[in-house]
C-alpha positions as CSV (number, residue, x, y, z in Angstrom):
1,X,0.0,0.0,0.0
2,X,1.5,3.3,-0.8
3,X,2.0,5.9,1.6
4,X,-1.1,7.7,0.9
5,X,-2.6,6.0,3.8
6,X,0.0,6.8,6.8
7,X,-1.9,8.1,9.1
8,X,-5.2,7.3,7.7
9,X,-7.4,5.2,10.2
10,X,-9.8,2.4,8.8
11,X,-12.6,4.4,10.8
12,X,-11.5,7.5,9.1
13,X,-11.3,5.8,5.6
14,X,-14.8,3.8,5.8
15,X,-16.7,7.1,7.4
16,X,-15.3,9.8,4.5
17,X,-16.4,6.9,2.1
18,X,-19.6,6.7,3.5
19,X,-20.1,10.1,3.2
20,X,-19.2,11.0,-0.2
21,X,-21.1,7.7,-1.9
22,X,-23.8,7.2,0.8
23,X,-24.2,3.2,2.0
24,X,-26.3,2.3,-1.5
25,X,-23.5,3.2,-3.5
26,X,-20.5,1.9,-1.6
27,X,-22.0,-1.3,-1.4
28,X,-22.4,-1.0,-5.1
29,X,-18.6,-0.1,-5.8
30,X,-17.7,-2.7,-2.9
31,X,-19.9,-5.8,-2.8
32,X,-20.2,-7.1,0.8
33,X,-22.5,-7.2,3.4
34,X,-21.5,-4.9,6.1
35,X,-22.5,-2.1,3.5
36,X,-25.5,-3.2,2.2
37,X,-27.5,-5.0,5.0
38,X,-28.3,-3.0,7.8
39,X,-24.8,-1.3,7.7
40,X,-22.9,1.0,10.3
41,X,-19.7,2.5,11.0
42,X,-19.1,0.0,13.8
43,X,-20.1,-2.9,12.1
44,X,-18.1,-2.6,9.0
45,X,-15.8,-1.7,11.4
46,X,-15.7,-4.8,12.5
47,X,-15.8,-6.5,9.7
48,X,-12.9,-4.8,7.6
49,X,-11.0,-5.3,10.5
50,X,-10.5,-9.1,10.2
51,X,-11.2,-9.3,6.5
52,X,-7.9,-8.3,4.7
53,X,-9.4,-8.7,1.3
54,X,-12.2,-6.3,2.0
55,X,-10.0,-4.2,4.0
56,X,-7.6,-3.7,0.5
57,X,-10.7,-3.4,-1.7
58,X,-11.8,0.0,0.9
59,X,-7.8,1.0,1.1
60,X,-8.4,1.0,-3.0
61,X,-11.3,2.8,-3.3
62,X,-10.5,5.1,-0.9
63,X,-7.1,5.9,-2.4
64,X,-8.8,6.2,-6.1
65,X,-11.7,8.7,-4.6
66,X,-10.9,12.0,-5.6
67,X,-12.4,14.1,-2.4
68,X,-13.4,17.8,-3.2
69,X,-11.7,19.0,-0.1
């Protein structure tokens, strides 16, 4: 992973994700279940964090999301 990232918590990543697709749309771009049914913060959360694929598919996006700061 480059070092786009240092510093960048998963929390951080997942929540600036969430709100710049919205829940319906990130579980569009990335197809698993903690962002489709019934999803939250916490429980993707949880699951990213002992999911390495998923967690690299989220790292991805959120490194190829061009943020309007």
């Amino acid at each position: 992973m480059s070092n786009d990232l240092h510093g960048v918590t998963l929390e951080a990543m997942v929540t600036r994700l969430q709100e710049h697709y919205g829940w319906d749309q990130l579980g569009r771009k990335i197809d698993i279940n903690c962002f489709i049914s019934d999803p939250s913060i916490k429980s993707s959360l949880k699951f990213l964090r002992r999911t390495p694929w998923a967690r690299t598919q989220v790292e991805e996006l959120y490194q190829a999301t061009k943020f309007a700061d």
